[in-house]
C-alpha positions, 0 to 999 in steps of 0.5 A: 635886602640888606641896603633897604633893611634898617632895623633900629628899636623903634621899628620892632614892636615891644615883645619883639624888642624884649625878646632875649635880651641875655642868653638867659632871658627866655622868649614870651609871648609877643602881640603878632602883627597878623595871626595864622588862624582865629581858631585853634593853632598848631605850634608851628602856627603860634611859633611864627605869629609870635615872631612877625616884625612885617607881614604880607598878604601873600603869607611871607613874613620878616621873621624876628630869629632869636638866636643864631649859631654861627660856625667857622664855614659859612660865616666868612663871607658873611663877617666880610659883607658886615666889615666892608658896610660898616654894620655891626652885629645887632644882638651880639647877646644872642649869637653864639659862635664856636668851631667844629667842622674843621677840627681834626678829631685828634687827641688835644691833650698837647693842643698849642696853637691852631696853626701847628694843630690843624694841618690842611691850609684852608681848614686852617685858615678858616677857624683863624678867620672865625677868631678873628672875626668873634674878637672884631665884633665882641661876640661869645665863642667857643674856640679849641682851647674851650672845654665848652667847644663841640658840634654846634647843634650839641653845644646850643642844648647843652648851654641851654641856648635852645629854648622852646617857642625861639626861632634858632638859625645856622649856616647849616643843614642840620640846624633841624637839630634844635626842632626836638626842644620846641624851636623853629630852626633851620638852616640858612645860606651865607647871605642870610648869615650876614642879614641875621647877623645885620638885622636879627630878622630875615624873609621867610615864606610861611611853610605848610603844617604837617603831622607825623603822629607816632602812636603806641609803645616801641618794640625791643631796641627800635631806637628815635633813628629807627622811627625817623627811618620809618617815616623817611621810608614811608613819605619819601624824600620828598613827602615833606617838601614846603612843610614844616613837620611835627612830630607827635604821638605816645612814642614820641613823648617817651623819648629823651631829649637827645632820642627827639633831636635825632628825629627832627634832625632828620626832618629835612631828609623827608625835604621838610624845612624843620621838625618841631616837637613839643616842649614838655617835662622832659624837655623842662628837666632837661634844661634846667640848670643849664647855663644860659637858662634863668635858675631854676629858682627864678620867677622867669623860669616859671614864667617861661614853662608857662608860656612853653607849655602854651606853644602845644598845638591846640585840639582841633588845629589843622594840618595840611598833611597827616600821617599816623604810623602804628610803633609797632610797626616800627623795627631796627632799620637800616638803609639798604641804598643812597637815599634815607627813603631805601629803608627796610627792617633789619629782618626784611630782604633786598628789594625786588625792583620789579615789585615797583609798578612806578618807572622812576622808582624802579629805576632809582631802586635798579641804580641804588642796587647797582651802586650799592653792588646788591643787583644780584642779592636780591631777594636775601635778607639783610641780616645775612649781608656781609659788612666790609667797612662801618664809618660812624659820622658825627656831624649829625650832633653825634648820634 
């Protein structure tokens, strides 16, 4: 793709050329080449015809990506691929780079340098690498020695580099992350880390359109990762495969910027291609006064919560998958098993294998159990389990 793709000025129509072209420059509204619907549109639908640069007849688009996170795993090869033909990064403006899989969580009050900091070879090897690479191609990084440095779907909100109604790519599974604030994210392989680089715009089959309405007032300490759970449990794993899920209703609009980044985080769990929420004042309230967002006193502020309120889905829009849960349904969960779809309420039991009337259910259930060393509690309840080690990741963005 890369050998046919030439993507100079002249080829990209002129909202698309006008998109970001600062961090603080905020997306508007682009004329699309083609729309999803004369009638009323879901977010997701008015996300993707804002970013069409080509589009086919079979629903497949060469998408305008605003911004790109880049970090030191899964850019390597891609940074080579771009030396090795000559290319430069075509928006360094809109690339914002930093390291954070492999930093050992050790203490930095006495950090040196990153070859007497970080033991393991290739670890090591890699955030040189990176280094390198930001200073050959002149792009904004966020290295060790930067206060500003930490997990990239933490750093991008913080910084105000997610904005609502923005197409926002990693190398990284949980690029979903940055869904909560209203953009279409997620992850992209090595390859397409070098084409976005290369092009700022990459091939994408359009997804289907499904609703998660989450209605009604949350119990006492039933938490975003509570409801995410809920969902997982209830659709499966696979309940969001070829969709792009929206997750909407009361309870969601009550939660806080980093309750909503928990929930689209999770929404390839359910093999969703990205979670979207909508954009509204708490999401405003949120990133303003962020660095990379105009000030709050500047005609484009305004200018962009006008158009970020315009992404809301309108009444009327179809979605190709619905679901609607009752919050108050919804208690403290826990996974009992190897999968985000094992899910019980913290007062329910270990489940019964023999209660699934489908085989490859019981029998995922009988080898969840199994590895879990629960084959014989079942029955009991879950609060009574004793807890023999806890591990608290954080690459999820830390919550």
């Amino acid at each position: 793709m890369l050998g046919r793709v030439r993507l100079g000025r002249q080829r990209l129509s002129g909202t698309v050329q006008r998109s970001l072209a600062t961090f603080t420059h905020v997306a508007g509204p682009r004329n699309a080449i083609t729309v999803s619907s004369d009638g009323p549109r879901t977010m997701y639908d008015k996300i993707w015809d804002d970013h069409i640069v080509e589009g086919t007849s079979d629903g497949s688009a060469l998408l305008y990506i605003d911004r790109h996170l880049v970090h030191e795993v899964t850019s390597p090869q891609a940074f080579e691929g771009l030396e090795v033909a000559g290319r430069p990064v075509r928006r360094p403006d809109c690339t914002l780079v930093t390291v954070d899989h492999n930093v050992p969580t050790n203490s930095r009050e006495k950090f040196a340098d990153i070859s007497s900091f970080i033991k393991n070879d290739q670890s090591r090897e890699q955030v040189l690498a990176v280094e390198q690479n930001v200073q050959k191609f002149d792009l904004c990084y966020f290295g060790m020695a930067d206060k500003r440095q930490g997990i990239v779907h933490t750093i991008g909100p913080e910084q105000g580099f997610t904005v609502p109604g923005s197409t926002c790519v990693c190398g990284d599974s949980h690029t979903a992350t940055h869904g909560a604030f209203g953009a279409l994210a997620f992850g992209i392989g090595t390859s397409e880390v070098e084409h976005v680089l290369a092009t700022s715009t990459l091939n994408q089959k359009k997804a289907l359109n499904m609703l998660v309405s989450v209605e009604g007032e949350l119990g006492a300490g039933v938490t975003s990762k509570d409801i995410v759970l809920h969902v997982c449990g209830i659709i499966g794993t696979a309940g969001g495969t070829g969709a792009t899920i929206e997750f909407a209703g009361s309870a969601i609009r009550t939660l806080s910027m980093e309750a909503r980044m928990s929930i689209s985080n999770m929404a390839i769990e359910a093999g969703a291609r990205a979670g979207l929420i909508a954009a509204d004042e708490i999401t405003f309230d949120y990133l303003k006064g962020r660095p990379m967002v105009p000030k709050a006193d500047h005609p484009d502020w305004a200018r962009a919560c006008e158009y970020w309120r315009g992404l809301a889905t309108d009444a009327g829009a179809k979605f190709d998958k619905e679901v609607f849960i009752d919050a108050a349904d919804i208690a403290p969960t826990i996974t009992w098993g190897t999968s985000p779809e094992h899910t019980a309420a913290i007062t329910d039991v270990v489940p019964n294998p023999e209660d699934e009337a489908d085989p490859a259910r019981k029998a995922a259930y009988e080898r969840a159990l199994g590895y879990m060393g629960l084959e014989d509690k079942v029955g009991n309840k879950l609060d009574s389990l004793s807890v023999d080690k806890v591990f608290i990741g954080s690459r999820p963005h830390g919550r």
